[in-house]
Structures are given as structure tokens and as C-alpha cells.
N, CA, C and O atoms as a Maestro MAE file, in Angstrom:
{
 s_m_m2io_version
 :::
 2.0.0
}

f_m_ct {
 s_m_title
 :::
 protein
 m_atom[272] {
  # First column is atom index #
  i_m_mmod_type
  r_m_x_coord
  r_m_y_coord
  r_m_z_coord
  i_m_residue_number
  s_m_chain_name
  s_m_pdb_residue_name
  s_m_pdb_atom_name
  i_m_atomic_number
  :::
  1 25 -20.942 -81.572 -29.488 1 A "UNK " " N  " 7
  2 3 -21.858 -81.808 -30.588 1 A "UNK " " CA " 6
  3 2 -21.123 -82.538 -31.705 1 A "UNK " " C  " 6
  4 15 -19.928 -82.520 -32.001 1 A "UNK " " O  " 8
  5 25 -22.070 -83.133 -32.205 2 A "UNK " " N  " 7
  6 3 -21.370 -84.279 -33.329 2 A "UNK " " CA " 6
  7 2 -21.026 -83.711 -34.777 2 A "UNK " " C  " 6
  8 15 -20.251 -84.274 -35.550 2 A "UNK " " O  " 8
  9 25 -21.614 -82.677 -35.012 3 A "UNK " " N  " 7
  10 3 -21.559 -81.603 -36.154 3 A "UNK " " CA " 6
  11 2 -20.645 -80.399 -36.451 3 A "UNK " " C  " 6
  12 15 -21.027 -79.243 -36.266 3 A "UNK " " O  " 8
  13 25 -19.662 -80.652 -36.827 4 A "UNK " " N  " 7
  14 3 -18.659 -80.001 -36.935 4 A "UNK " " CA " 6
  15 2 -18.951 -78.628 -38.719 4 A "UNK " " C  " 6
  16 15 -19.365 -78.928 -39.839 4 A "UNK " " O  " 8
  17 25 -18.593 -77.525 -38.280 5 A "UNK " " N  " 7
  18 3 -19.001 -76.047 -39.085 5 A "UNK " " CA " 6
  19 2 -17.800 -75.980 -40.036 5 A "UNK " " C  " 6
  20 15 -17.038 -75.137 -39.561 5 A "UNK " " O  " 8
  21 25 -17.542 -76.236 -40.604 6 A "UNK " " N  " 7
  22 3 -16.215 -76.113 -41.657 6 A "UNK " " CA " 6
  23 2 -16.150 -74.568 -42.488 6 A "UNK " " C  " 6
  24 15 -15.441 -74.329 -43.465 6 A "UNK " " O  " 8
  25 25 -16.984 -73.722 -41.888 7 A "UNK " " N  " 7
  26 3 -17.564 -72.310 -43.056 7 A "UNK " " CA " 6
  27 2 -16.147 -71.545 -43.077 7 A "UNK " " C  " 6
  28 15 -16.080 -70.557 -43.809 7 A "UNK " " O  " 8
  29 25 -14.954 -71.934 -42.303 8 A "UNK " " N  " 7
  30 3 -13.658 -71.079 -42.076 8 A "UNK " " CA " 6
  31 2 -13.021 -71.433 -43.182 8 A "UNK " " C  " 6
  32 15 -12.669 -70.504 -43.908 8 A "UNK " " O  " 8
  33 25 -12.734 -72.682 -43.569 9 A "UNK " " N  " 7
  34 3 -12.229 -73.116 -44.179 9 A "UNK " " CA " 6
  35 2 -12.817 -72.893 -45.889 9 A "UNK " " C  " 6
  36 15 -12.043 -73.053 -46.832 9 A "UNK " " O  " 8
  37 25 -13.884 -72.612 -46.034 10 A "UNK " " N  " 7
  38 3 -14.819 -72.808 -47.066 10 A "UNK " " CA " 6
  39 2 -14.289 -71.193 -47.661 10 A "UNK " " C  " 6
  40 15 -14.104 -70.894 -48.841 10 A "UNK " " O  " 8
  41 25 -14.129 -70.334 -46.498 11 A "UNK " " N  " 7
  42 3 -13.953 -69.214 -46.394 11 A "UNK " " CA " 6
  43 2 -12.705 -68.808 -47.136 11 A "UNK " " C  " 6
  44 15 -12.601 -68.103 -48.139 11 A "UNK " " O  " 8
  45 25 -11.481 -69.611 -46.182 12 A "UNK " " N  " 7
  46 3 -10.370 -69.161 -46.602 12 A "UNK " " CA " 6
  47 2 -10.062 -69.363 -47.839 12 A "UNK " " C  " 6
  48 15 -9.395 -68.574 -48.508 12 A "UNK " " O  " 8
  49 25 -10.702 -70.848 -48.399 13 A "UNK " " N  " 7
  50 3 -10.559 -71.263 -49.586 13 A "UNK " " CA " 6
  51 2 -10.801 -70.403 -50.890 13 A "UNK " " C  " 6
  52 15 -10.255 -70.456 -51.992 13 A "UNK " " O  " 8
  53 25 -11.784 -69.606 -50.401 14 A "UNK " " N  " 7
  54 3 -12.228 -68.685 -51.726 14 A "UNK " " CA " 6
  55 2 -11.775 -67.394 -51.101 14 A "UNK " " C  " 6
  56 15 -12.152 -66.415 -51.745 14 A "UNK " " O  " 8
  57 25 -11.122 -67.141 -50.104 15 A "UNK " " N  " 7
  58 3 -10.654 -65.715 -50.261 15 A "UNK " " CA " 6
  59 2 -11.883 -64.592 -49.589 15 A "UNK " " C  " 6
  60 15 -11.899 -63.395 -49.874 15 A "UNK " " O  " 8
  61 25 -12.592 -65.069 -48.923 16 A "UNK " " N  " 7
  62 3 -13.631 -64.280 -48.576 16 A "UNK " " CA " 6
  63 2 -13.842 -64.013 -47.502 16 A "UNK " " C  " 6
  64 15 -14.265 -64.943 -46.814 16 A "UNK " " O  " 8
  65 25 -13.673 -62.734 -46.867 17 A "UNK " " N  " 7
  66 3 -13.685 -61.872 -45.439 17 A "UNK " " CA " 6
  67 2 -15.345 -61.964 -44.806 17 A "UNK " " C  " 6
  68 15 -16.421 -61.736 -45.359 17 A "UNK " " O  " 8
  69 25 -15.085 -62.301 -43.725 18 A "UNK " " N  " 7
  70 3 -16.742 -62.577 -42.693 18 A "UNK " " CA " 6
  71 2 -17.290 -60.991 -43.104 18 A "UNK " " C  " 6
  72 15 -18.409 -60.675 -42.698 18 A "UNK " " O  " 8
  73 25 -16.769 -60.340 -43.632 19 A "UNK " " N  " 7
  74 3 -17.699 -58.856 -43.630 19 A "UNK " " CA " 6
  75 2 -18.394 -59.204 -44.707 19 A "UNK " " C  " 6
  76 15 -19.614 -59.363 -44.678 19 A "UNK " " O  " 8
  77 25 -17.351 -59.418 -46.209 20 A "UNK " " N  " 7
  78 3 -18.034 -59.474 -47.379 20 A "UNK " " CA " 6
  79 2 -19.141 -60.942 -47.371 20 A "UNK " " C  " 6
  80 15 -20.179 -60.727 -47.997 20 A "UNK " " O  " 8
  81 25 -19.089 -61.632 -47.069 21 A "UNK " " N  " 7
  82 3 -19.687 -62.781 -46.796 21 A "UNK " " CA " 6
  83 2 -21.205 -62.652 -46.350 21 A "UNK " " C  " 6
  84 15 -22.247 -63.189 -46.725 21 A "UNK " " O  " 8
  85 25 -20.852 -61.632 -45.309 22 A "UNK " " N  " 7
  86 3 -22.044 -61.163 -44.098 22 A "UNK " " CA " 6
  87 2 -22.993 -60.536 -45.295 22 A "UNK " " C  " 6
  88 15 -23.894 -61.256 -45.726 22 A "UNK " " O  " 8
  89 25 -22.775 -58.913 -45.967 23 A "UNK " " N  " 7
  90 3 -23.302 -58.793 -47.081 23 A "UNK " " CA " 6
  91 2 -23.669 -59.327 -48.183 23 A "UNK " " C  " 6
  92 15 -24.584 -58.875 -48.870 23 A "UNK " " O  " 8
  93 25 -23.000 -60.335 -48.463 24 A "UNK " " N  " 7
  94 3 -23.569 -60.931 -49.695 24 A "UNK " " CA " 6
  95 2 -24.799 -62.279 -49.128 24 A "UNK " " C  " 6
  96 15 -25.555 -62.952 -49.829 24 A "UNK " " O  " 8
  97 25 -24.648 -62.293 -47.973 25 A "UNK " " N  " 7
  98 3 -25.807 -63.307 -47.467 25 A "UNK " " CA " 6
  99 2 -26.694 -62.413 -46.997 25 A "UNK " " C  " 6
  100 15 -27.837 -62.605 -47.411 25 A "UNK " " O  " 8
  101 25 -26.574 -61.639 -46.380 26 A "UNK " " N  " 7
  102 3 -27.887 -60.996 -45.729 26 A "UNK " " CA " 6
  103 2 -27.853 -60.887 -44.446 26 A "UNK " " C  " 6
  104 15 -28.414 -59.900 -43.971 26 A "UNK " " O  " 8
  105 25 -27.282 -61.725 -43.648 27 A "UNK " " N  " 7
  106 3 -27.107 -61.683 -42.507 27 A "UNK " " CA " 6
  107 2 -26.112 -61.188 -41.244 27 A "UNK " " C  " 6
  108 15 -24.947 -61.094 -41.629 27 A "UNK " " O  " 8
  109 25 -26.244 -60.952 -40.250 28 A "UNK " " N  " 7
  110 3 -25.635 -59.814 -39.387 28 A "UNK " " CA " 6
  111 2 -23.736 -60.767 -39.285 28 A "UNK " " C  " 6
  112 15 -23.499 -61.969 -39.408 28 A "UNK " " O  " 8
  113 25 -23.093 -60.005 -39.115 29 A "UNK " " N  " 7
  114 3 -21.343 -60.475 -39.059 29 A "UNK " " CA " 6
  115 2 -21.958 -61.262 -37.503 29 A "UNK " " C  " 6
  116 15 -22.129 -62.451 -37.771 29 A "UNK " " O  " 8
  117 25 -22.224 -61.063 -36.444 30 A "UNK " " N  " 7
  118 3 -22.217 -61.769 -35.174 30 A "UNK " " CA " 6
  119 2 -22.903 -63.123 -35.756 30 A "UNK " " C  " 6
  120 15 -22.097 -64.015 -36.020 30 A "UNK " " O  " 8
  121 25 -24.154 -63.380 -35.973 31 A "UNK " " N  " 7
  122 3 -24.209 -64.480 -36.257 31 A "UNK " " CA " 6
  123 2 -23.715 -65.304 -37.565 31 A "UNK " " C  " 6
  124 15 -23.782 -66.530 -37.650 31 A "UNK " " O  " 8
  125 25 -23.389 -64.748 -38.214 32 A "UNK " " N  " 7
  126 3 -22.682 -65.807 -39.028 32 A "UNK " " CA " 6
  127 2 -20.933 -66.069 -38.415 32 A "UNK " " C  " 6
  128 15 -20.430 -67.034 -38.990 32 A "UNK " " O  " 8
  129 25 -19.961 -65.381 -37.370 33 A "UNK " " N  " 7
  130 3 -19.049 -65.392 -36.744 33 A "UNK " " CA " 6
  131 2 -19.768 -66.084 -35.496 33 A "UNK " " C  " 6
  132 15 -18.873 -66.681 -34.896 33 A "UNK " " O  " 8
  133 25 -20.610 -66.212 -35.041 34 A "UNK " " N  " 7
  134 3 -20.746 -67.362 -34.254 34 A "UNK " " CA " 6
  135 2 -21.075 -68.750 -34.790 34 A "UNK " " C  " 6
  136 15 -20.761 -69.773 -34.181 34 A "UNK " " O  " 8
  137 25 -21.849 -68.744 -36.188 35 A "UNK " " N  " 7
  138 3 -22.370 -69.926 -37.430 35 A "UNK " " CA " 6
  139 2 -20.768 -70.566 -37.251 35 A "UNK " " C  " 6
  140 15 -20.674 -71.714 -36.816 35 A "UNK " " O  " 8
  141 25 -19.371 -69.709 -37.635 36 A "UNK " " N  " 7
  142 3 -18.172 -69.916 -37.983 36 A "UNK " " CA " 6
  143 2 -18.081 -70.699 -37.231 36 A "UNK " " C  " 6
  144 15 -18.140 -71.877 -37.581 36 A "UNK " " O  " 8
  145 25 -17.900 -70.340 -35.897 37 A "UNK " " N  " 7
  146 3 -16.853 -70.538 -34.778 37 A "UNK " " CA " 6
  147 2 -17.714 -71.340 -33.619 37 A "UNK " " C  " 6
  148 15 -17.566 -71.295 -32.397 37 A "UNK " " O  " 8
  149 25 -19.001 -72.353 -34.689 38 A "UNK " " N  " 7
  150 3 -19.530 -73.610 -33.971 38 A "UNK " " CA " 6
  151 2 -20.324 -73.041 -32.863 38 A "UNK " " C  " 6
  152 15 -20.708 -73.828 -31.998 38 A "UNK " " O  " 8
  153 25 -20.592 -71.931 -32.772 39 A "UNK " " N  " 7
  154 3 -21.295 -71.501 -31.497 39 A "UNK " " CA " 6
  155 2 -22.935 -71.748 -31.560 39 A "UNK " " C  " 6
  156 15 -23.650 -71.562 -30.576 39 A "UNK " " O  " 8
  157 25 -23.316 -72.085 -32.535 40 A "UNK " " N  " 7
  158 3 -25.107 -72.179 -32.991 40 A "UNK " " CA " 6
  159 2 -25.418 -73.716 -32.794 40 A "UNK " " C  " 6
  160 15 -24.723 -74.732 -32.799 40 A "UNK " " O  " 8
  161 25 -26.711 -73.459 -32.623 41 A "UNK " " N  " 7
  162 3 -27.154 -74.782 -32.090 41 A "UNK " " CA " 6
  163 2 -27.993 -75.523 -33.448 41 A "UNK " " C  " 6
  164 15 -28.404 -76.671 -33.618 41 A "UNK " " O  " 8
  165 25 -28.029 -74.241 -34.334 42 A "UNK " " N  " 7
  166 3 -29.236 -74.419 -35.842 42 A "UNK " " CA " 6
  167 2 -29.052 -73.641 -36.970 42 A "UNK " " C  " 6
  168 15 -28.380 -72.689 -36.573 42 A "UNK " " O  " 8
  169 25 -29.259 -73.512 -38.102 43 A "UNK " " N  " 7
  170 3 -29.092 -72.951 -39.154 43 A "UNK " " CA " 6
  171 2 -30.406 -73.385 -40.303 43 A "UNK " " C  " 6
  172 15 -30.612 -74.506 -40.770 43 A "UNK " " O  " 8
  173 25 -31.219 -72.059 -40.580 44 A "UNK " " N  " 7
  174 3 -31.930 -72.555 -41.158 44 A "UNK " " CA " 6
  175 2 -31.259 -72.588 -42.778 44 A "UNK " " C  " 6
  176 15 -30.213 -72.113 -43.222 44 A "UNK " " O  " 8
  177 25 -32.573 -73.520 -43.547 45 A "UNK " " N  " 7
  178 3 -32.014 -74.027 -44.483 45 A "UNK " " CA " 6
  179 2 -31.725 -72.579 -45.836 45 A "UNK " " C  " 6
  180 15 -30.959 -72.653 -46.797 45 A "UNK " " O  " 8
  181 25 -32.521 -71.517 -45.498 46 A "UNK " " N  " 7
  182 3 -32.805 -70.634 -46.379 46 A "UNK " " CA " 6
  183 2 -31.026 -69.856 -45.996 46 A "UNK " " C  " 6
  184 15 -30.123 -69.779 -46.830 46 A "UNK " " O  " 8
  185 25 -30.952 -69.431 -44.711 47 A "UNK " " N  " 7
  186 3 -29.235 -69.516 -44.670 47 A "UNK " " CA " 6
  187 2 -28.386 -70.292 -45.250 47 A "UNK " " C  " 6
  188 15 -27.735 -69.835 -46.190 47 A "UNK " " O  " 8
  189 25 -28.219 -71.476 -44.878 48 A "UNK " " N  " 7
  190 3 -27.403 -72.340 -45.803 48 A "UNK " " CA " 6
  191 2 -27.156 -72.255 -47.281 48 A "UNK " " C  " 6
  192 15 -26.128 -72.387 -47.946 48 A "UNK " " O  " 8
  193 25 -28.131 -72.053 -47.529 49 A "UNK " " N  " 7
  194 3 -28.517 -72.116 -49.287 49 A "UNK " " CA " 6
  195 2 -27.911 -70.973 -49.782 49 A "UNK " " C  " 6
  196 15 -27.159 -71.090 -50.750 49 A "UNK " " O  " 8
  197 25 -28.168 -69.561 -49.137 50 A "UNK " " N  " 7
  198 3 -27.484 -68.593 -49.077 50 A "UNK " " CA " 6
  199 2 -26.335 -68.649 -49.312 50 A "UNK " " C  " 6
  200 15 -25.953 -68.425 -50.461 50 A "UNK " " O  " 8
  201 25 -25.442 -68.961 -48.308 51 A "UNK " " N  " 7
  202 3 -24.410 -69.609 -47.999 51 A "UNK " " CA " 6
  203 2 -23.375 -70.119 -49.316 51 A "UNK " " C  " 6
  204 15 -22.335 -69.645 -49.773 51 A "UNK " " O  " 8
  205 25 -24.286 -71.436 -49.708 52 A "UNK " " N  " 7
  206 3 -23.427 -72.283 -50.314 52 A "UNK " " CA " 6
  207 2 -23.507 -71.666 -51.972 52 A "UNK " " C  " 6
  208 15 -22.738 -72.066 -52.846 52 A "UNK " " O  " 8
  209 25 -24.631 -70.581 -52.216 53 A "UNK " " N  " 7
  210 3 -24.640 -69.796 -53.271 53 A "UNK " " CA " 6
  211 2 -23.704 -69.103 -53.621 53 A "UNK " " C  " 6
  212 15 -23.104 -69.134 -54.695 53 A "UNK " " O  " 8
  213 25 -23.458 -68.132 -52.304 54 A "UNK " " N  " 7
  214 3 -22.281 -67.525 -52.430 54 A "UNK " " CA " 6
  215 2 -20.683 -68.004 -52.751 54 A "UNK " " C  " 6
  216 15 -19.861 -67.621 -53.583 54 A "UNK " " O  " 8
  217 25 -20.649 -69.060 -51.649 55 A "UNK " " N  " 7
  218 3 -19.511 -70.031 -51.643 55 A "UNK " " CA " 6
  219 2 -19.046 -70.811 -52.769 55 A "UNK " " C  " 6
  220 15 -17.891 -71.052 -53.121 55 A "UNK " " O  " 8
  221 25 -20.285 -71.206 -53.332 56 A "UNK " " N  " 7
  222 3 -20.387 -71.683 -54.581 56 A "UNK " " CA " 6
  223 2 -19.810 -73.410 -54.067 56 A "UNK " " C  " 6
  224 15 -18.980 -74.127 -54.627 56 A "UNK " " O  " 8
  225 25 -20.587 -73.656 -52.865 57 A "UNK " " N  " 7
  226 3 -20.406 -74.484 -52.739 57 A "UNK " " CA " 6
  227 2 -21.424 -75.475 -52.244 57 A "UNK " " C  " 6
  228 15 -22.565 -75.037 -52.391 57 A "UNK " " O  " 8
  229 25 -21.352 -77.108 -51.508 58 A "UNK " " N  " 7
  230 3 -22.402 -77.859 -51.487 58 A "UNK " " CA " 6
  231 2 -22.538 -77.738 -50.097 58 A "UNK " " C  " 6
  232 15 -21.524 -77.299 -49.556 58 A "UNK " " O  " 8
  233 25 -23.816 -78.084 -49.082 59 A "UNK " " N  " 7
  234 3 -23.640 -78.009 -47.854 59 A "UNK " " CA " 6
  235 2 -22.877 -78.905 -46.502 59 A "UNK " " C  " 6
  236 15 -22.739 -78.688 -45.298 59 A "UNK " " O  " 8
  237 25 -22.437 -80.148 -47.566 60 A "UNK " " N  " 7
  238 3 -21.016 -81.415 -46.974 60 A "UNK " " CA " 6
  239 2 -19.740 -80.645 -47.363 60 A "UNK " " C  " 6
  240 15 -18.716 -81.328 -47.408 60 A "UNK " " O  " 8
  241 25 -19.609 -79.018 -47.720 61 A "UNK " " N  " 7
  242 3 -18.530 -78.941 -47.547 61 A "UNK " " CA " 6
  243 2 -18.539 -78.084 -46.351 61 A "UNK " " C  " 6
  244 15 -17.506 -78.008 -45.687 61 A "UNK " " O  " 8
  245 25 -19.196 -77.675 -46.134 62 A "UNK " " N  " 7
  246 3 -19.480 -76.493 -44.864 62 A "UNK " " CA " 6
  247 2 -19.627 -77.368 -43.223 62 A "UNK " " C  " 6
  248 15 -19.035 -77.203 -42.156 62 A "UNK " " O  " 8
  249 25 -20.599 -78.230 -43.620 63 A "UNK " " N  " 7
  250 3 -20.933 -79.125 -42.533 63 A "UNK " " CA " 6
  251 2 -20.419 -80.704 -42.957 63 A "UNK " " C  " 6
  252 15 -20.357 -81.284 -44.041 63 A "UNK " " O  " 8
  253 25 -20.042 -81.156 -41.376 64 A "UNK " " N  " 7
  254 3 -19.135 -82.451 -41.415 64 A "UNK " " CA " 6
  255 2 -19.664 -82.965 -40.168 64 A "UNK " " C  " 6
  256 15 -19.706 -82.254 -39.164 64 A "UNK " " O  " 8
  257 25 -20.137 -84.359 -40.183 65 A "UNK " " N  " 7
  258 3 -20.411 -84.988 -38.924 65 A "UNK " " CA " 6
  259 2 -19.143 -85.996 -38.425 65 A "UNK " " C  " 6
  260 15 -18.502 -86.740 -39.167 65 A "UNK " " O  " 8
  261 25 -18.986 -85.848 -37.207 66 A "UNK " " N  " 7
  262 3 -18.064 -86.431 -36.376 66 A "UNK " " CA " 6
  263 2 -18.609 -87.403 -35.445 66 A "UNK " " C  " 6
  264 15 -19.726 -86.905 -35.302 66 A "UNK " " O  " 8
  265 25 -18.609 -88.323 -34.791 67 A "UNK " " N  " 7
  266 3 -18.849 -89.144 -33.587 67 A "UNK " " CA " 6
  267 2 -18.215 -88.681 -32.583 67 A "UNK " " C  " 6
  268 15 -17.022 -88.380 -32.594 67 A "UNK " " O  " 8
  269 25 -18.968 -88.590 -31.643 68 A "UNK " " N  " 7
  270 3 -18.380 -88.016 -30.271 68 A "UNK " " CA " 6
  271 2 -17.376 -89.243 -29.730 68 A "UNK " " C  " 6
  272 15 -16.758 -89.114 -28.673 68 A "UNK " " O  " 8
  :::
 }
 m_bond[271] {
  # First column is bond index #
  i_m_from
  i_m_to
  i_m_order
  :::
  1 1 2 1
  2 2 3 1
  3 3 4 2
  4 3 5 1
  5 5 6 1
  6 6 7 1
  7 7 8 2
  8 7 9 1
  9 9 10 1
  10 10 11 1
  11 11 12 2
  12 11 13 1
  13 13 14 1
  14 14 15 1
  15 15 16 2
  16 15 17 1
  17 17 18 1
  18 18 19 1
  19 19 20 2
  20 19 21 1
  21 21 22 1
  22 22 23 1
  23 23 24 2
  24 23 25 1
  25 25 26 1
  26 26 27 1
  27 27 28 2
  28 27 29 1
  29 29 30 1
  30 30 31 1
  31 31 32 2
  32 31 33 1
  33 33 34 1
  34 34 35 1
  35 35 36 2
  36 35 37 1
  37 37 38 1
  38 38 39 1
  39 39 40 2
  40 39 41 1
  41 41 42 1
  42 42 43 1
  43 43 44 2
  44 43 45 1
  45 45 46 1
  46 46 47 1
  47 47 48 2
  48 47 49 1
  49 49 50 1
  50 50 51 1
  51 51 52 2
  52 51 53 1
  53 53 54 1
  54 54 55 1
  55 55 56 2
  56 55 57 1
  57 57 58 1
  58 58 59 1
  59 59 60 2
  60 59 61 1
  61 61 62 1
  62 62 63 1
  63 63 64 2
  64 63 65 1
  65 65 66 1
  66 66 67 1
  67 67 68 2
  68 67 69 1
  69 69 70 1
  70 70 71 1
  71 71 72 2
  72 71 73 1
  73 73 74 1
  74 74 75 1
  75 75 76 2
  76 75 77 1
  77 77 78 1
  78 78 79 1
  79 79 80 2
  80 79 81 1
  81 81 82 1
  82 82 83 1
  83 83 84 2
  84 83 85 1
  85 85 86 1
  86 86 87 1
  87 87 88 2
  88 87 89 1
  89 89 90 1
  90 90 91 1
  91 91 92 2
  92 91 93 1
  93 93 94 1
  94 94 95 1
  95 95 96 2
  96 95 97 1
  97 97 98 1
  98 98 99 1
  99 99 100 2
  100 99 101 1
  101 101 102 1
  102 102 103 1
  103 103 104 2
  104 103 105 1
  105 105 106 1
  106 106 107 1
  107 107 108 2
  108 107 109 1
  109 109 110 1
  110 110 111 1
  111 111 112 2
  112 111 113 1
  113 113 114 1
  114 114 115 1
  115 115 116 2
  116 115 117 1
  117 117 118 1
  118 118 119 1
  119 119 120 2
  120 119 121 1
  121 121 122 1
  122 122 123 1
  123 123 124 2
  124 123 125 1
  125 125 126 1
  126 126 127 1
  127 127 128 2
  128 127 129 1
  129 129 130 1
  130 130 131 1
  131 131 132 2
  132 131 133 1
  133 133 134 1
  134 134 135 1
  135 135 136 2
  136 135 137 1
  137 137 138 1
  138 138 139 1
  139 139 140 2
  140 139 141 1
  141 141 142 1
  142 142 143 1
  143 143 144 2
  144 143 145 1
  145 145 146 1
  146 146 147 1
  147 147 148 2
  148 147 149 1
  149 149 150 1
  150 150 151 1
  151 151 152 2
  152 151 153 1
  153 153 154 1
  154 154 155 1
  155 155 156 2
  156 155 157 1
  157 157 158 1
  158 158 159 1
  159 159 160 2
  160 159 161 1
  161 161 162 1
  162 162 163 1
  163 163 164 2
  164 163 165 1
  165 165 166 1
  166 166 167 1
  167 167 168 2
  168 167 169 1
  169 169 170 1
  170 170 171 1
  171 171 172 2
  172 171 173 1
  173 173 174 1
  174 174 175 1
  175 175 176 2
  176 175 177 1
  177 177 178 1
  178 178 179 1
  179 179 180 2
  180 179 181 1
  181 181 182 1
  182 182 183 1
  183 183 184 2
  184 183 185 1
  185 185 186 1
  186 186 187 1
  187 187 188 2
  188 187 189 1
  189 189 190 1
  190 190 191 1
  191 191 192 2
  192 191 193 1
  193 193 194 1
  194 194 195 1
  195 195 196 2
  196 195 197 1
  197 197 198 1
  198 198 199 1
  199 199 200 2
  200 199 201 1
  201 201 202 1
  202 202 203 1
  203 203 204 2
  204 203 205 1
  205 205 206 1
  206 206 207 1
  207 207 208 2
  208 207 209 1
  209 209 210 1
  210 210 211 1
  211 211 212 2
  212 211 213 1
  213 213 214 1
  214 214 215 1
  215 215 216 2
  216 215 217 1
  217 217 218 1
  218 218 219 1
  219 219 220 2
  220 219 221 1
  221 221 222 1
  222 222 223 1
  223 223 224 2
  224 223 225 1
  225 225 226 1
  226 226 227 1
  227 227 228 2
  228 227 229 1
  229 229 230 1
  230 230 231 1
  231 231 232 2
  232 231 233 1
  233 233 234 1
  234 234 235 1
  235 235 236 2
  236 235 237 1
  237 237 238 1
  238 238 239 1
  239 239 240 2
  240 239 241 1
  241 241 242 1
  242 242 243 1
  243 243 244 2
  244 243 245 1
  245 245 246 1
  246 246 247 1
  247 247 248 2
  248 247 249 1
  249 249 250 1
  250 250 251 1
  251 251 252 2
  252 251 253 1
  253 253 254 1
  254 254 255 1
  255 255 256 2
  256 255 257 1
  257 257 258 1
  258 258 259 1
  259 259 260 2
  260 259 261 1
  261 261 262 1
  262 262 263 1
  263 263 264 2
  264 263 265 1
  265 265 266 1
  266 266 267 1
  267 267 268 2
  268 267 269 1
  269 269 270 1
  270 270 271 1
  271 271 272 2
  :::
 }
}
């Protein structure tokens, strides 16, 4: 896939453990550790937003497109 998940990095950057992360988004540790680790095929946008709230970040830092 041409869409590369950068959320590890976004992660490490601010210091923030997939547990606390998981809680402060709402959503279960398995899927956002599969969101991580490129395993999803989709992400809705109400996640993301979530996401980049917490992160305090934009969604080009999380997600990066690549050419196969």
C-alpha cells in the first residue's frame, strides 16, 4: 500500500504509551496497535481527528504517501 501510518513516531515524539493514547481517544488498544503497525485498510475521519487532537497534531504528520 502506498500509505504509509507514521502514528509511532507521532507517538514517541510526545511521549505517549498506546494505552494512554487508547483512552484518551476512545478506542480499543488492538485497533489502534494495528492503526500503528499499518495493519488497517481505513480510518475513519472522526478517529483521526481524535487522534490528531490528542497528538496535537495535523493528519500529514501521522499519514505519509509513498509510491510503490
Amino acid at each position: 500500500m502506498a500509505i504509509i501510518v507514521r502514528l509511532d513516531r507521532m507517538m514517541a515524539d510526545r511521549k505517549i504509551s498506546l494505552n494512554e493514547l487508547s483512552e484518551r481517544v476512545g478506542i480499543s488498544i488492538v485497533n489502534l496497535s494495528n492503526l500503528k503497525t499499518g495493519k488497517v485498510r481505513a480510518i475513519r475521519f472522526s478517529t483521526l481527528n481524535a487522534i490528531c487532537r490528542e497528538l496535537k497534531c495535523q493528519p500529514g504528520d501521522i499519514l505519509e504517501y509513498a509510491d510503490d
